[in-house]
C-alpha positions in Angstrom: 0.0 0.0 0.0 3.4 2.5 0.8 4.6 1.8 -2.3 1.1 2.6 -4.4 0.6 5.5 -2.2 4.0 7.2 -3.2 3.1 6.6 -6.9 0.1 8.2 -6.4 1.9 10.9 -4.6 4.5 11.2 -7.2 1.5 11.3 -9.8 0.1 14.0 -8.1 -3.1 12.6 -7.6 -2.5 12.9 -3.8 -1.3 15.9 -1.7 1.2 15.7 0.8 -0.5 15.4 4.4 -4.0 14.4 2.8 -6.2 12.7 4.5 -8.5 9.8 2.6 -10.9 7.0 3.2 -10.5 3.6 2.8 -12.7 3.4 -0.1 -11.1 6.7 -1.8 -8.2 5.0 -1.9 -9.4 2.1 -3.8 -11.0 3.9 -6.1 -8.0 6.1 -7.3 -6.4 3.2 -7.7 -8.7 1.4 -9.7 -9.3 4.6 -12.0 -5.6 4.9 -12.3 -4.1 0.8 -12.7 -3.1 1.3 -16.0 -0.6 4.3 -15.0 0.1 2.7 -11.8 1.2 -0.9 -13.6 3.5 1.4 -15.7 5.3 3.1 -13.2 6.0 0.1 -11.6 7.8 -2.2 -14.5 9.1 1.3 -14.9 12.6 1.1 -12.2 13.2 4.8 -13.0 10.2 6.1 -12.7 9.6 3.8 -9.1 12.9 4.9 -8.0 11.5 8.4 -8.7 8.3 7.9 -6.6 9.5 6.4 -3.5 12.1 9.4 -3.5 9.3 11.8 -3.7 7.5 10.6 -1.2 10.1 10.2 1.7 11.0 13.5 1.6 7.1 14.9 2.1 4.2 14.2 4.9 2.4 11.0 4.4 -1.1 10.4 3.4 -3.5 9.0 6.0 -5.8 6.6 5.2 -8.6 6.5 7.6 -10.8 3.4 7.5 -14.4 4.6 8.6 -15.2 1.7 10.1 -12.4 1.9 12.8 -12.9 5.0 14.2 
């Protein structure tokens, strides 16, 4: 889920400190699999996202059901 989240990040599709739902989640990264699958066969491009996202505040997920 780390990984995903820092291409999503690096895709800007997230902001830095945002927080999400569970189900938000899933559905970014069902809309964006095709982009996702390609950053990671991509080792560049992966190398490039985990990068990004180490040096910026995480996303939270928060799972509504837990709260």
């Amino acid at each position: 889920m780390e990984f995903i989240l820092a291409i999503l990040l690096w895709m800007g599709l997230l902001s830095p400190g945002q927080q999400i739902t569970k189900s938000q989640y899933t559905q970014l990264v069902e809309l964006n699999s095709t982009a996702i699958q390609q950053v990671t066969s991509d080792t560049l491009a992966s190398q490039q996202a985990v990068t990004g996202s180490t040096q910026s505040p995480q996303v939270v997920i928060i799972d509504p059901l837990f709260q």
